[in-house]
mmCIF file of the N, C-alpha and C atoms, coordinates in Angstrom:
data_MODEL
# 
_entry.id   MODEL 
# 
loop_
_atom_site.group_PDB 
_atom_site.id 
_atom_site.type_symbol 
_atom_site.label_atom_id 
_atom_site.label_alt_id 
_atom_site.label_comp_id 
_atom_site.label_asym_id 
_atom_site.label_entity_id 
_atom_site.label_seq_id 
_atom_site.pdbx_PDB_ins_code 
_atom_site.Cartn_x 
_atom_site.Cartn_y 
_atom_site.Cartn_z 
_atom_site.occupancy 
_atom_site.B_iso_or_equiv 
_atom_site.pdbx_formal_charge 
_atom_site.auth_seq_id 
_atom_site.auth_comp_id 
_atom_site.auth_asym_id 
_atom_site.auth_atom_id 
_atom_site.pdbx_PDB_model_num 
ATOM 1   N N  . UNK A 1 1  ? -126.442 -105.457 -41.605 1.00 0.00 ? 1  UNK A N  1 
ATOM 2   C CA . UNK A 1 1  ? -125.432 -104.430 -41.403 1.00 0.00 ? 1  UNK A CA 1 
ATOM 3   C C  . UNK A 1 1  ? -125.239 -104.170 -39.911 1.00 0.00 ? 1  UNK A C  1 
ATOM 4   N N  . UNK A 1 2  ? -124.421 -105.079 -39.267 1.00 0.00 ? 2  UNK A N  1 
ATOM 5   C CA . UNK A 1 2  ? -124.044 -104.884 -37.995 1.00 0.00 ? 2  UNK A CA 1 
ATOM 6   C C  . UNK A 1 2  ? -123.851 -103.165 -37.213 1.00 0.00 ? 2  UNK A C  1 
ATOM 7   N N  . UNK A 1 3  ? -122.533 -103.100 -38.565 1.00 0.00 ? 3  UNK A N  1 
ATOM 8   C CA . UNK A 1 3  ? -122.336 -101.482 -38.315 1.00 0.00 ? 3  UNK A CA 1 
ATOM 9   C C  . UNK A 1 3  ? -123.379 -100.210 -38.027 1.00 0.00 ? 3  UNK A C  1 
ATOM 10  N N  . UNK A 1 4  ? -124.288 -100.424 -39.453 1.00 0.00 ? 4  UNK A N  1 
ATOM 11  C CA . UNK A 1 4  ? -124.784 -99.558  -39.625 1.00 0.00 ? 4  UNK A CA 1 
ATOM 12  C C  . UNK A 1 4  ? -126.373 -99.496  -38.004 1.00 0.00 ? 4  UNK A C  1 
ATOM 13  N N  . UNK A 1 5  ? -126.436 -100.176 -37.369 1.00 0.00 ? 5  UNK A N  1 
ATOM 14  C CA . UNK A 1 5  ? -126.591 -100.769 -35.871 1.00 0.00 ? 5  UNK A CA 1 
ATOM 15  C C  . UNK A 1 5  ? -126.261 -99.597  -34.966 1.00 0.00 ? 5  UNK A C  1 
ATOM 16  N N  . UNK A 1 6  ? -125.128 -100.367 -35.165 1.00 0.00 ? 6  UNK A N  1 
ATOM 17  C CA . UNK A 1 6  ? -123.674 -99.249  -34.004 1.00 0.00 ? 6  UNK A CA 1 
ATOM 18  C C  . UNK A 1 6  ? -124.253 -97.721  -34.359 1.00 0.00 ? 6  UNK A C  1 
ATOM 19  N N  . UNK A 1 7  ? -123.929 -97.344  -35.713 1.00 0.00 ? 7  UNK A N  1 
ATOM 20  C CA . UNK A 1 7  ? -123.611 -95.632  -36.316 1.00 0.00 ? 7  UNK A CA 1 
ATOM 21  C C  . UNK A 1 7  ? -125.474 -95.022  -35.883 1.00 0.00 ? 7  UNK A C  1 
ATOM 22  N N  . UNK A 1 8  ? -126.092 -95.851  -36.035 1.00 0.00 ? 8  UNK A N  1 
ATOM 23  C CA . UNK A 1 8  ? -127.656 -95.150  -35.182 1.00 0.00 ? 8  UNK A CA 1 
ATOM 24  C C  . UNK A 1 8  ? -127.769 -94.754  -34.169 1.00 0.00 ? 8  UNK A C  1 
ATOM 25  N N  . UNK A 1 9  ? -126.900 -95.763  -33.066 1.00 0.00 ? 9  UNK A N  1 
ATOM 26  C CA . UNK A 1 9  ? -127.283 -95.709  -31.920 1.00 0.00 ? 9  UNK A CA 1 
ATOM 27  C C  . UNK A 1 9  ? -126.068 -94.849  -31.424 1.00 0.00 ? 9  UNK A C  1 
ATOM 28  N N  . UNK A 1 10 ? -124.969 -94.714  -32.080 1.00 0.00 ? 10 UNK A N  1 
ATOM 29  C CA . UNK A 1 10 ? -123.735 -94.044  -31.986 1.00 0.00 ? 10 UNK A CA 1 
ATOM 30  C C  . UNK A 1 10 ? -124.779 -92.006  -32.016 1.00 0.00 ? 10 UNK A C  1 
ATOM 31  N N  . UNK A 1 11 ? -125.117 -92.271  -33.798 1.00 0.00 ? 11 UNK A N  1 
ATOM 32  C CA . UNK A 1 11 ? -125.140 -90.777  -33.546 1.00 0.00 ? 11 UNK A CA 1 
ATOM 33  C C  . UNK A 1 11 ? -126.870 -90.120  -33.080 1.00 0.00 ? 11 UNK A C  1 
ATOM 34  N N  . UNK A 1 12 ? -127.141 -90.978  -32.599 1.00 0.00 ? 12 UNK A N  1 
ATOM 35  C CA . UNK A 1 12 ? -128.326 -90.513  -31.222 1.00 0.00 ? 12 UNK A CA 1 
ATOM 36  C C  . UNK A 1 12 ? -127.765 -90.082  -30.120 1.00 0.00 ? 12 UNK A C  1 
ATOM 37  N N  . UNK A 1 13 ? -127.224 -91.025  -29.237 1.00 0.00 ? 13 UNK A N  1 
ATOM 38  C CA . UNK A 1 13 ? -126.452 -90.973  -28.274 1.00 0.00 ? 13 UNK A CA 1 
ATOM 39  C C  . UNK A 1 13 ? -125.578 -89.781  -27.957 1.00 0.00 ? 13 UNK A C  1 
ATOM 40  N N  . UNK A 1 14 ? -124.293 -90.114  -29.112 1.00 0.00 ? 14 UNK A N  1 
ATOM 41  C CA . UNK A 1 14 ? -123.476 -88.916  -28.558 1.00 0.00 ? 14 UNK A CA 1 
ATOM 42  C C  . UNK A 1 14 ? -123.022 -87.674  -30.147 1.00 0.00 ? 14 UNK A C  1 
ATOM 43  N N  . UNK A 1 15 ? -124.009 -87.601  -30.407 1.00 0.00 ? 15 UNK A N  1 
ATOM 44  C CA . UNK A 1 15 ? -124.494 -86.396  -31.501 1.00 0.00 ? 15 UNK A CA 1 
ATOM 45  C C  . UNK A 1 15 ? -125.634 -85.642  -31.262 1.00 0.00 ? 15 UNK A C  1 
ATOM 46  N N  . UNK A 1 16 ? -126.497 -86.632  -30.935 1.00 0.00 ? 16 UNK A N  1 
ATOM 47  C CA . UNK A 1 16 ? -127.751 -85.743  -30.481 1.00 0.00 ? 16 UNK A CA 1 
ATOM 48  C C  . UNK A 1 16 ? -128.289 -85.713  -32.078 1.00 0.00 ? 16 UNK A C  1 
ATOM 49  N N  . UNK A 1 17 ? -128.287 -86.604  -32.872 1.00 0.00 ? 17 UNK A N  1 
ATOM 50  C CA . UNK A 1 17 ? -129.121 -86.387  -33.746 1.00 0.00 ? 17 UNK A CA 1 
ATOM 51  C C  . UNK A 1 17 ? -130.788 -86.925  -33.568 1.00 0.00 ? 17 UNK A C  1 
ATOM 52  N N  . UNK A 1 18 ? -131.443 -86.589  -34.260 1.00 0.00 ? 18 UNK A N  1 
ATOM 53  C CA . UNK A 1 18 ? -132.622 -87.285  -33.991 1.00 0.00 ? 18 UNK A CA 1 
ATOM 54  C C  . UNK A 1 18 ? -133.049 -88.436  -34.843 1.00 0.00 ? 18 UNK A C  1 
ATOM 55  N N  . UNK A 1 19 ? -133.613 -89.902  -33.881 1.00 0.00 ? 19 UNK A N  1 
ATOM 56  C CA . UNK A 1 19 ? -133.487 -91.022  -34.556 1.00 0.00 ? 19 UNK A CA 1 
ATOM 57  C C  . UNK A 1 19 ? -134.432 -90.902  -35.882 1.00 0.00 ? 19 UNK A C  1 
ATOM 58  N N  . UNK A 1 20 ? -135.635 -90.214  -35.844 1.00 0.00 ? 20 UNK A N  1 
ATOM 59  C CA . UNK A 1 20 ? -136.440 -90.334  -37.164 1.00 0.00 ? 20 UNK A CA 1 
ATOM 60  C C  . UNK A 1 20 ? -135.352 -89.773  -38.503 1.00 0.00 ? 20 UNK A C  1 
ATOM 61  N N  . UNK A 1 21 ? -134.252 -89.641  -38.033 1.00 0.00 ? 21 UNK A N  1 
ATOM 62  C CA . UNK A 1 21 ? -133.420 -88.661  -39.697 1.00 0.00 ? 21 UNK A CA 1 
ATOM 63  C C  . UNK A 1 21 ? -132.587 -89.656  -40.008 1.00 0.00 ? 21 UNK A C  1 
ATOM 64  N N  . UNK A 1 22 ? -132.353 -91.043  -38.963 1.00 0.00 ? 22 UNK A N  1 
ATOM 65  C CA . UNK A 1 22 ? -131.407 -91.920  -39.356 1.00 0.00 ? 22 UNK A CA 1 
ATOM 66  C C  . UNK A 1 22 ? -131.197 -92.602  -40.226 1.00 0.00 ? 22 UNK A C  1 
ATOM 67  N N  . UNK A 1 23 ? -131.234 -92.436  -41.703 1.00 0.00 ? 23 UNK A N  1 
ATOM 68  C CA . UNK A 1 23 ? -131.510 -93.696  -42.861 1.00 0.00 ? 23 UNK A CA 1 
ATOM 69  C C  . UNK A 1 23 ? -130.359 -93.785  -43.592 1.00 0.00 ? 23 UNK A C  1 
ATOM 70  N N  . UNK A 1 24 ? -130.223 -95.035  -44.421 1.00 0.00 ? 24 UNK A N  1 
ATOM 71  C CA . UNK A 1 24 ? -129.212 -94.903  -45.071 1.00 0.00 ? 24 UNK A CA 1 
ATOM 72  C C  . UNK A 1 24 ? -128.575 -94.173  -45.537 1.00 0.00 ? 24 UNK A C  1 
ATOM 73  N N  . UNK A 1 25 ? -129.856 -93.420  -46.378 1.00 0.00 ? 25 UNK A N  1 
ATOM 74  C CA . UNK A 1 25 ? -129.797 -92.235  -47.758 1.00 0.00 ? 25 UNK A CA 1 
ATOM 75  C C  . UNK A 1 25 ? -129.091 -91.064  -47.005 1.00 0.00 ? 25 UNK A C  1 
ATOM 76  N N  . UNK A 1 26 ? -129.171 -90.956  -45.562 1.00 0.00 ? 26 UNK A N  1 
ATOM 77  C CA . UNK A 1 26 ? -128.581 -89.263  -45.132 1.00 0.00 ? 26 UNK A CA 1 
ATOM 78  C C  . UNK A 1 26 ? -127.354 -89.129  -45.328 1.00 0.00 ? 26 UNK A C  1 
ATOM 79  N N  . UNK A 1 27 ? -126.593 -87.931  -45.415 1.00 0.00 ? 27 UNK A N  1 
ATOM 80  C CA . UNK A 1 27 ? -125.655 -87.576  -45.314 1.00 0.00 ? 27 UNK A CA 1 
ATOM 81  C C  . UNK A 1 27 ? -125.143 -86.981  -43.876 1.00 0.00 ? 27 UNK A C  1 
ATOM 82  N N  . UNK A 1 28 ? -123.986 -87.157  -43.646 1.00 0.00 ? 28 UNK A N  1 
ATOM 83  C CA . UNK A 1 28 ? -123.307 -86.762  -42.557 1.00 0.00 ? 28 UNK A CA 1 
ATOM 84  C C  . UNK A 1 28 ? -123.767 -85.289  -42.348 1.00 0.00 ? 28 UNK A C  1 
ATOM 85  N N  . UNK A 1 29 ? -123.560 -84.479  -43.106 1.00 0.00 ? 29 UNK A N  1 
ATOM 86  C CA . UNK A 1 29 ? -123.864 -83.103  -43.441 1.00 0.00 ? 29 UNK A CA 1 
ATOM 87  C C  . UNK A 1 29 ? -125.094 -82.667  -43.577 1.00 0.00 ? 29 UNK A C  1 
ATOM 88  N N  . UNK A 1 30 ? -126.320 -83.351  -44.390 1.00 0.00 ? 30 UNK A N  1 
ATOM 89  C CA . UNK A 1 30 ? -127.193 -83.391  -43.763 1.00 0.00 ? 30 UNK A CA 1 
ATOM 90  C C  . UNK A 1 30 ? -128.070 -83.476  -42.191 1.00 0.00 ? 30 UNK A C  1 
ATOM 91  N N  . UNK A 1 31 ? -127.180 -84.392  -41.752 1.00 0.00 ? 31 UNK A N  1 
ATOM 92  C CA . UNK A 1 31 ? -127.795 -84.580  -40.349 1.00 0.00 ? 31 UNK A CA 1 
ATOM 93  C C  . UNK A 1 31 ? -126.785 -83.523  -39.322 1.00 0.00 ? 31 UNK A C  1 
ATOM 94  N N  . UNK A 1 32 ? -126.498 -82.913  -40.114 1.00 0.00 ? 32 UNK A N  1 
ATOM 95  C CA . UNK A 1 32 ? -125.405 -81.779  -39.059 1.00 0.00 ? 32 UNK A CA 1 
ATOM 96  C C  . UNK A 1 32 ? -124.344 -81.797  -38.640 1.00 0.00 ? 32 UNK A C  1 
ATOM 97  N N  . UNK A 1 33 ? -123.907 -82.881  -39.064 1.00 0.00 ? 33 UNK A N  1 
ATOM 98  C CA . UNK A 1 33 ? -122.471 -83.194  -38.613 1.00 0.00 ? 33 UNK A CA 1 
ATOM 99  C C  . UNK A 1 33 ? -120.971 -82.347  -39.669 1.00 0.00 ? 33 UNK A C  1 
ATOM 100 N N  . UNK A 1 34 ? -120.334 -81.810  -38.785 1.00 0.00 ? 34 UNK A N  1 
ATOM 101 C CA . UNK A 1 34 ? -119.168 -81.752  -39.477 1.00 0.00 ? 34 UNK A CA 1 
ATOM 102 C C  . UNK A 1 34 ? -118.259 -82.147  -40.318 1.00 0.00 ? 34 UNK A C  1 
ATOM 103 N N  . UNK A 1 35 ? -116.743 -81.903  -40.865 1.00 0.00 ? 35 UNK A N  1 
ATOM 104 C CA . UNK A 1 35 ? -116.028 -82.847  -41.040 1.00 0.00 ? 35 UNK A CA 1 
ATOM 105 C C  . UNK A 1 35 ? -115.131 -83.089  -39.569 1.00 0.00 ? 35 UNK A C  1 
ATOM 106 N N  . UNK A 1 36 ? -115.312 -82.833  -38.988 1.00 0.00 ? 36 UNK A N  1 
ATOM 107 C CA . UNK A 1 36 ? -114.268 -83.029  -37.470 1.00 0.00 ? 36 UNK A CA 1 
ATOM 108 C C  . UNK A 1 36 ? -115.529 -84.196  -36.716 1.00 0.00 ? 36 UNK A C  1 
ATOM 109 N N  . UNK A 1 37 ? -116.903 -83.372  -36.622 1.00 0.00 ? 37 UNK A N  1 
ATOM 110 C CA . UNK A 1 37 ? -117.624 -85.177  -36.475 1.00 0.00 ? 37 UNK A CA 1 
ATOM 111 C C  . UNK A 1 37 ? -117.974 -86.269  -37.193 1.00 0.00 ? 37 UNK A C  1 
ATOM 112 N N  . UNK A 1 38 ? -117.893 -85.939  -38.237 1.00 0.00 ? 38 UNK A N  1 
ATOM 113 C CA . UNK A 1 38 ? -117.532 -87.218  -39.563 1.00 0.00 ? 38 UNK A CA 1 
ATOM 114 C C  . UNK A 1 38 ? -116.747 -88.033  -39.006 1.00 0.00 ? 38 UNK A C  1 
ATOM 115 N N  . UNK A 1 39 ? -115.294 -87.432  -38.866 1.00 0.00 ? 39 UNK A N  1 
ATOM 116 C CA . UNK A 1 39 ? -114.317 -88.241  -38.513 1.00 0.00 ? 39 UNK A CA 1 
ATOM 117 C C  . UNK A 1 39 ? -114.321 -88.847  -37.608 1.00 0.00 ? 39 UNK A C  1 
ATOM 118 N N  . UNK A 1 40 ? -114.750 -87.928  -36.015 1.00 0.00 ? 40 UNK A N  1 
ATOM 119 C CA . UNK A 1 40 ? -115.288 -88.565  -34.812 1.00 0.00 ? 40 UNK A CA 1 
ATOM 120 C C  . UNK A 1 40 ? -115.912 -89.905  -35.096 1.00 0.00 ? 40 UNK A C  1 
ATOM 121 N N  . UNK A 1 41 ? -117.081 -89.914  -36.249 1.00 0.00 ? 41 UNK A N  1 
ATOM 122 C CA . UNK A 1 41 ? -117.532 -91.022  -36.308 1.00 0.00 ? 41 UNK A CA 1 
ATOM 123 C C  . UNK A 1 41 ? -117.154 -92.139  -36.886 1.00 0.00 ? 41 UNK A C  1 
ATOM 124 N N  . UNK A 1 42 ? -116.090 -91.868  -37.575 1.00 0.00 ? 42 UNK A N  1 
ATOM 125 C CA . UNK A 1 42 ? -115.457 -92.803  -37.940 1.00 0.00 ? 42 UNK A CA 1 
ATOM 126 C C  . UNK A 1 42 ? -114.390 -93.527  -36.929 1.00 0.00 ? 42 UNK A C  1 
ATOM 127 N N  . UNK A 1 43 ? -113.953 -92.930  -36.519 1.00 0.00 ? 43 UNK A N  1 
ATOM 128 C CA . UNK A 1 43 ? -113.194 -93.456  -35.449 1.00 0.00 ? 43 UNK A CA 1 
ATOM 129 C C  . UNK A 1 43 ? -113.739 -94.309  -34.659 1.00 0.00 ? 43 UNK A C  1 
ATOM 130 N N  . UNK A 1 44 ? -114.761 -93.772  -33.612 1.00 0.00 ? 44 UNK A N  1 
ATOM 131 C CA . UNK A 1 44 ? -115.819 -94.500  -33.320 1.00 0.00 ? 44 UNK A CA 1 
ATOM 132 C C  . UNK A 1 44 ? -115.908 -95.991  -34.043 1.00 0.00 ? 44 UNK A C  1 
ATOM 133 N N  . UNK A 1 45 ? -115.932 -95.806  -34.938 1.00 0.00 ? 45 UNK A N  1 
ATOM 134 C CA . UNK A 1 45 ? -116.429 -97.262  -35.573 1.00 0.00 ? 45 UNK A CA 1 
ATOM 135 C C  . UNK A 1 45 ? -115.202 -97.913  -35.743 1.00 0.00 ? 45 UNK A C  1 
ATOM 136 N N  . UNK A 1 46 ? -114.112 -97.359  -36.399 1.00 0.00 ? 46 UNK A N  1 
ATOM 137 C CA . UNK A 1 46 ? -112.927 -98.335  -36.179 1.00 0.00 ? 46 UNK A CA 1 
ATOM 138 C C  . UNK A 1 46 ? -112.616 -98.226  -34.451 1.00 0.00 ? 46 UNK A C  1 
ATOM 139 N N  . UNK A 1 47 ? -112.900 -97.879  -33.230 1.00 0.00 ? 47 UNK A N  1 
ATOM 140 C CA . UNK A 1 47 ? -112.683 -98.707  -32.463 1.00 0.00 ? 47 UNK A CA 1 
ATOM 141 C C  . UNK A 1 47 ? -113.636 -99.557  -31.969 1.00 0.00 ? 47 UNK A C  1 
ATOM 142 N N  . UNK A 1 48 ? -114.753 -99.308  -32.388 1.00 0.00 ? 48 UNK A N  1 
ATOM 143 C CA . UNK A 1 48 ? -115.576 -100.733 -31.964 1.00 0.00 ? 48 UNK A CA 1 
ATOM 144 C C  . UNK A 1 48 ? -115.684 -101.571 -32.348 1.00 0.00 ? 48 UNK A C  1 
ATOM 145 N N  . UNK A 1 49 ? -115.266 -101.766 -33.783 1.00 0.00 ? 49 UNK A N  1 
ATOM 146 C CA . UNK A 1 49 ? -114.996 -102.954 -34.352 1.00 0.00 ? 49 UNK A CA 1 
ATOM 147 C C  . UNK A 1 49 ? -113.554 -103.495 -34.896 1.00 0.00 ? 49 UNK A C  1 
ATOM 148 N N  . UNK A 1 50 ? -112.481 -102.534 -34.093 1.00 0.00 ? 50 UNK A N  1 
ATOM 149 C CA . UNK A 1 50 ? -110.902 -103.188 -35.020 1.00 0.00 ? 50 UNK A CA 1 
ATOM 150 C C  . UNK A 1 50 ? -110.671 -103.122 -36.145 1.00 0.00 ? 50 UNK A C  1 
ATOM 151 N N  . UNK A 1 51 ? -110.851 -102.182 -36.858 1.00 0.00 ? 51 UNK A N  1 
ATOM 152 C CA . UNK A 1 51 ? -110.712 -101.996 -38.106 1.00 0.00 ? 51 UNK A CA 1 
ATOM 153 C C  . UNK A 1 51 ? -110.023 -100.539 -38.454 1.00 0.00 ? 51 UNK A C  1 
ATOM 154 N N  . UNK A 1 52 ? -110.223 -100.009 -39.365 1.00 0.00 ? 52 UNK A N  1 
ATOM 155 C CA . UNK A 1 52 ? -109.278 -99.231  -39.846 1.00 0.00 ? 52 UNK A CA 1 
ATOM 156 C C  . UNK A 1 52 ? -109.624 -98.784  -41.422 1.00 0.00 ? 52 UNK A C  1 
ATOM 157 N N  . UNK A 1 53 ? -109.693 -97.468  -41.471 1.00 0.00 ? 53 UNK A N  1 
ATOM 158 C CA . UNK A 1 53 ? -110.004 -96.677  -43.039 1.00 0.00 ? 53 UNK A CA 1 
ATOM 159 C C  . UNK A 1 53 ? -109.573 -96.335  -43.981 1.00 0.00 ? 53 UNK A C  1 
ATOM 160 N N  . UNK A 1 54 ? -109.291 -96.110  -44.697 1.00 0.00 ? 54 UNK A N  1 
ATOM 161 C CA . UNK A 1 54 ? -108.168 -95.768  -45.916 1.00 0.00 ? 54 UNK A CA 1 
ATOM 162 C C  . UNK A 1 54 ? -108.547 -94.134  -46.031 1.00 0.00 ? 54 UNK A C  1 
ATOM 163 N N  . UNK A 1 55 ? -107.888 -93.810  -46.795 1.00 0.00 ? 55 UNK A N  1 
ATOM 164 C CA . UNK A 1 55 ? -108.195 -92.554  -46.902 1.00 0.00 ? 55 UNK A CA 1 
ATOM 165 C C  . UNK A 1 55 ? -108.987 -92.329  -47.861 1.00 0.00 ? 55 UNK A C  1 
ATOM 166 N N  . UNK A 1 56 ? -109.263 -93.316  -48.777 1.00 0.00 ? 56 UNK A N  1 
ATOM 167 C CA . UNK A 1 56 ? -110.233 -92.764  -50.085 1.00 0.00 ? 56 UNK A CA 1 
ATOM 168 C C  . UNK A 1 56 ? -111.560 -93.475  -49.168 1.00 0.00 ? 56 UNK A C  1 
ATOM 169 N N  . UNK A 1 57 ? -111.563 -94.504  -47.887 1.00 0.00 ? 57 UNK A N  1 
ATOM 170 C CA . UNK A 1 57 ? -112.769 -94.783  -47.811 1.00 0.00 ? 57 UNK A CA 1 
ATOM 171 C C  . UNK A 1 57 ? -113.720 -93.618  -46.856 1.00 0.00 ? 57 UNK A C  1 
ATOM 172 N N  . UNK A 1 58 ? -112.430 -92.993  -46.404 1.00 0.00 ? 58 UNK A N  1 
ATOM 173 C CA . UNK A 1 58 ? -113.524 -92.086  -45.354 1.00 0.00 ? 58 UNK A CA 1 
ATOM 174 C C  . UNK A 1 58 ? -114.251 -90.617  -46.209 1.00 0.00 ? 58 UNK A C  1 
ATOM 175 N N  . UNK A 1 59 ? -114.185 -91.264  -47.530 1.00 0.00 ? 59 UNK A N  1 
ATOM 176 C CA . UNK A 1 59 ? -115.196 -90.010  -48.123 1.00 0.00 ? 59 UNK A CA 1 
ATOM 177 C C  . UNK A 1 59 ? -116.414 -90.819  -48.538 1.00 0.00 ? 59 UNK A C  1 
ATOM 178 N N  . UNK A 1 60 ? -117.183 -91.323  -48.106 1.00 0.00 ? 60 UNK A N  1 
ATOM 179 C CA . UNK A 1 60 ? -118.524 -91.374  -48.575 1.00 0.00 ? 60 UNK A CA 1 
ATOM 180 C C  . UNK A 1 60 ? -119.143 -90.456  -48.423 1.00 0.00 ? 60 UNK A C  1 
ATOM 181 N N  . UNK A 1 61 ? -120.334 -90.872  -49.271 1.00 0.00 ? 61 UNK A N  1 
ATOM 182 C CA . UNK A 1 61 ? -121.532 -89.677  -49.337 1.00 0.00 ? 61 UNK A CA 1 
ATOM 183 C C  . UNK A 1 61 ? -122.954 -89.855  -47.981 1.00 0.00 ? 61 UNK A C  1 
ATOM 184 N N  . UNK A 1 62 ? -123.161 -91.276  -47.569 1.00 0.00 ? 62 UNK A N  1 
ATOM 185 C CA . UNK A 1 62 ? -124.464 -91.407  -46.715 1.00 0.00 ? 62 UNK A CA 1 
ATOM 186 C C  . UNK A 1 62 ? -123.771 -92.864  -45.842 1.00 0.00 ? 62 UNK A C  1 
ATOM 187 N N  . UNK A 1 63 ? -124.697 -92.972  -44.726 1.00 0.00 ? 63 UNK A N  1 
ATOM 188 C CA . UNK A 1 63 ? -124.645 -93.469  -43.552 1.00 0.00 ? 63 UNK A CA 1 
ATOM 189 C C  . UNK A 1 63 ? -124.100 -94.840  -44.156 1.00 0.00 ? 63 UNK A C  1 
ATOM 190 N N  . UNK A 1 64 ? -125.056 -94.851  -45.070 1.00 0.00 ? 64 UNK A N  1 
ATOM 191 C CA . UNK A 1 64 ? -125.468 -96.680  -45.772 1.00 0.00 ? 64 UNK A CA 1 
ATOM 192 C C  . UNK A 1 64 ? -124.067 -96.554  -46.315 1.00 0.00 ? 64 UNK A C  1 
ATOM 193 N N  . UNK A 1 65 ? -123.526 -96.104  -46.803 1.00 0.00 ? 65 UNK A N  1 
ATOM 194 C CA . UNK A 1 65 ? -121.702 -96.741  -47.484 1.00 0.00 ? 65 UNK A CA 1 
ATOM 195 C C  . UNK A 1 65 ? -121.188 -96.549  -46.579 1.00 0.00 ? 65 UNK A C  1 
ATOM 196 N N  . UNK A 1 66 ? -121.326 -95.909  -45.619 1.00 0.00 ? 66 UNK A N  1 
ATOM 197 C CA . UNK A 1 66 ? -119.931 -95.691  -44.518 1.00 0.00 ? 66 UNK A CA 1 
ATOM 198 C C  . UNK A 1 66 ? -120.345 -97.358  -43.802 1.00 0.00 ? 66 UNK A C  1 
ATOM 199 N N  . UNK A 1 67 ? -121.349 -97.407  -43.568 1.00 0.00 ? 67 UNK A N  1 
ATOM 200 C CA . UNK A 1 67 ? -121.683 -98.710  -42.817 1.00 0.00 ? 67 UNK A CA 1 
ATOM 201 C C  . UNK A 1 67 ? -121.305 -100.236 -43.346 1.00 0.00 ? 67 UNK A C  1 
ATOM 202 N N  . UNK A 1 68 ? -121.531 -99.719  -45.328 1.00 0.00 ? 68 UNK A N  1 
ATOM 203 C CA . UNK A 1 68 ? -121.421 -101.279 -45.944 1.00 0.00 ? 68 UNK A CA 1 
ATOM 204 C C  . UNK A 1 68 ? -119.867 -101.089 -46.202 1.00 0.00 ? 68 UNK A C  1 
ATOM 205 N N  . UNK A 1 69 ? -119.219 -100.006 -46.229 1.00 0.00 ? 69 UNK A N  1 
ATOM 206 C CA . UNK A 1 69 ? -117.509 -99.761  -46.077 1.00 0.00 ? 69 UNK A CA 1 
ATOM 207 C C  . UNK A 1 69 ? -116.969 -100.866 -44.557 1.00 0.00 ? 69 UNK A C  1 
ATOM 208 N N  . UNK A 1 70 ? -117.559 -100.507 -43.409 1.00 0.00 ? 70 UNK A N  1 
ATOM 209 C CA . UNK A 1 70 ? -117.097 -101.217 -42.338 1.00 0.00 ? 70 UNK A CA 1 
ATOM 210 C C  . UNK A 1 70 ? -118.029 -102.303 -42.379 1.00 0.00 ? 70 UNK A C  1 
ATOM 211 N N  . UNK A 1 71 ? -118.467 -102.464 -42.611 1.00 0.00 ? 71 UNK A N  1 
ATOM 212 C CA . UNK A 1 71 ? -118.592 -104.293 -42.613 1.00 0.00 ? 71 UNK A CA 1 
ATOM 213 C C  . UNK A 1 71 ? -118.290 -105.002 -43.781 1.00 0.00 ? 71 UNK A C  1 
ATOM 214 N N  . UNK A 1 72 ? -117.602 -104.302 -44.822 1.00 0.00 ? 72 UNK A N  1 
ATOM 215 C CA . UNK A 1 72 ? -116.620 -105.078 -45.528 1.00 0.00 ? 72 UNK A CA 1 
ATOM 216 C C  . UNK A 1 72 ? -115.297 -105.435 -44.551 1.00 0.00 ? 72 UNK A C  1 
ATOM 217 N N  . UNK A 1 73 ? -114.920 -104.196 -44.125 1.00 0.00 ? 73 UNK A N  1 
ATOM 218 C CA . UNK A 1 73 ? -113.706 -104.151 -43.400 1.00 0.00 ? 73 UNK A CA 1 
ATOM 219 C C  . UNK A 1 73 ? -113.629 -105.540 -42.208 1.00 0.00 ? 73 UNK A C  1 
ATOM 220 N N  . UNK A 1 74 ? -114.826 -105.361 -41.600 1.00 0.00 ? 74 UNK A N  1 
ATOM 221 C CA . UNK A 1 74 ? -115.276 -106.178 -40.651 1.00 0.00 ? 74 UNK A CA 1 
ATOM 222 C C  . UNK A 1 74 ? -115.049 -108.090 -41.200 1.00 0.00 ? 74 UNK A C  1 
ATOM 223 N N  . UNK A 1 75 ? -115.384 -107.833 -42.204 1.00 0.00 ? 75 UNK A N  1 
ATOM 224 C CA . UNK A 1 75 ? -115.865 -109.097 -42.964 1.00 0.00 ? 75 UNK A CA 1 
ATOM 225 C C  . UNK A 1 75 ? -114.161 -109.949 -43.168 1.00 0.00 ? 75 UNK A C  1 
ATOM 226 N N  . UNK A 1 76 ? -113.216 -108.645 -43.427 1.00 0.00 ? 76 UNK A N  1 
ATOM 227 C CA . UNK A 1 76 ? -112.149 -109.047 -43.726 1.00 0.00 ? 76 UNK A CA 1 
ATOM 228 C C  . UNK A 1 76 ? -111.084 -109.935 -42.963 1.00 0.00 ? 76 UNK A C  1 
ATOM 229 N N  . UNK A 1 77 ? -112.020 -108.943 -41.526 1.00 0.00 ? 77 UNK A N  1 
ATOM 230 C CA . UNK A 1 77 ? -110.969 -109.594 -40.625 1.00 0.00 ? 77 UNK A CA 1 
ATOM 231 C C  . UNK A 1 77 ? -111.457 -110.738 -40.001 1.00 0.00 ? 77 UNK A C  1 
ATOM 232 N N  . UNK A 1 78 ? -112.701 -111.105 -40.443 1.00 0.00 ? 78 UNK A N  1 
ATOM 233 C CA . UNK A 1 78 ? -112.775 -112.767 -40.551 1.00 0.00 ? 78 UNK A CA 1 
ATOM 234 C C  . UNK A 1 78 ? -113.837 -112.395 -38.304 1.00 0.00 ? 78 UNK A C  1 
ATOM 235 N N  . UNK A 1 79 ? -114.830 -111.099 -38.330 1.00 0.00 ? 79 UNK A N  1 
ATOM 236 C CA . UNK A 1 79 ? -114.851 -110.771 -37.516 1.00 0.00 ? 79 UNK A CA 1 
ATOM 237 C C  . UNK A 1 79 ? -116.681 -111.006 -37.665 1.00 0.00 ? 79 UNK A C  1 
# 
């Protein structure tokens, strides 16, 4: 999971979460994040990898689908 890579080091960095809470299983909301930094983080990820979300995909529940969501996406574009 390339992505799910990025979204660790993404929400350490510029969330300030702490790396021991990073696992698949968390939730955005769990780890403190909003829906305005949800989205932040999604964005984030469609610009680092060229891709792009649907609207039913940006509701997952934990790190691990948002991650295996963009590297499907990823996968698509032959990336």
């Amino acid at each position: 999971m390339k992505s799910y890579d990025f979204l660790v080091k993404l929400l350490v960095d510029e969330f300030g979460v702490d790396a021991v809470e990073l696992v698949p299983e968390a939730s955005p909301a769990g780890l403190g994040l909003d829906s305005l930094s949800t989205m932040e983080m999604v964005r984030e990820l469609e610009d680092e990898f060229g891709i792009k979300f649907s609207t039913e995909q940006v509701n997952f529940s934990t790190l691990g689908e948002a991650a295996a969501l963009a590297d499907e996406l990823i996968e698509a574009k032959g990336l």
